[in-house]
N, C-alpha and C positions, 0 to 999 in steps of 0.2 A: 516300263513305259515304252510304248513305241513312238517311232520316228513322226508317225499319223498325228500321236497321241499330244507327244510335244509340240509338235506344230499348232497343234490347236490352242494349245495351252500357252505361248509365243503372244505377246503382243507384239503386233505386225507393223513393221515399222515403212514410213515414204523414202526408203533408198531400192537398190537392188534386191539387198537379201529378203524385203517385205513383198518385193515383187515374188522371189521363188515362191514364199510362202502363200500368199494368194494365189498365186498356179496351182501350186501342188494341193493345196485344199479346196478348189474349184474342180478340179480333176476328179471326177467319178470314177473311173479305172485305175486309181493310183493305187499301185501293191504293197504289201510290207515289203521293206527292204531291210537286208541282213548287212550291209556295208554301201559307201560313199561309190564305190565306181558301178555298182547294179545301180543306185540311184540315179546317179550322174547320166549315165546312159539311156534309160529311160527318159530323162528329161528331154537330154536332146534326141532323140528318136522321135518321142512324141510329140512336142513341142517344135524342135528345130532353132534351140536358144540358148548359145552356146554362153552370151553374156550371165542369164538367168541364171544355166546349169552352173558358173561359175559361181556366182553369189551365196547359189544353194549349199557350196564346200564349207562354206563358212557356218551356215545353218546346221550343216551337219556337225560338224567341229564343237561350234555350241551344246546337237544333243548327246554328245558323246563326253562331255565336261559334265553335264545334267547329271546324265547315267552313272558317272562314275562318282559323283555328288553326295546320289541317293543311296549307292553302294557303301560309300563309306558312313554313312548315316545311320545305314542299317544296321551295318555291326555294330559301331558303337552303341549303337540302341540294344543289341542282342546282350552285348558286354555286358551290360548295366544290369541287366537280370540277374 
């Protein structure tokens, strides 16, 4: 799953971190990103929002719990064969 991919998949919440998320999926030019400080920096580059790009850590943080979630899910799913 990518970063895009989970954000969409996020129910979007009325604090900060719902705000990144509405940024970042409102953004037509928004890249895959391989790690939190490419992200982070595009945000505020592009944006200029240093509160937002903060909140977004946290988002990330989330998809990186996700990711690691579905990895271990996987094995045990392959185990089971």
């Amino acid at each position: 799953m990518t970063f895009t991919e989970f954000l969409t998949s996020r129910k979007v919440s009325h604090d900060a971190k719902g705000d990144f998320v509405r940024l970042a999926l409102s953004d037509p030019h928004l890249p895959h990103f391989e790690n939190w400080s490419e992200t982070r920096a595009y945000i505020v580059q592009r944006h200029d929002n240093e509160a937002i790009a903060d909140a977004g850590e946290d988002v990330w943080k989330e998809y990186q719990s996700a990711q690691r979630r579905a990895l271990r899910a996987s094995r045990a799913k392959s185990n089971e064969a």
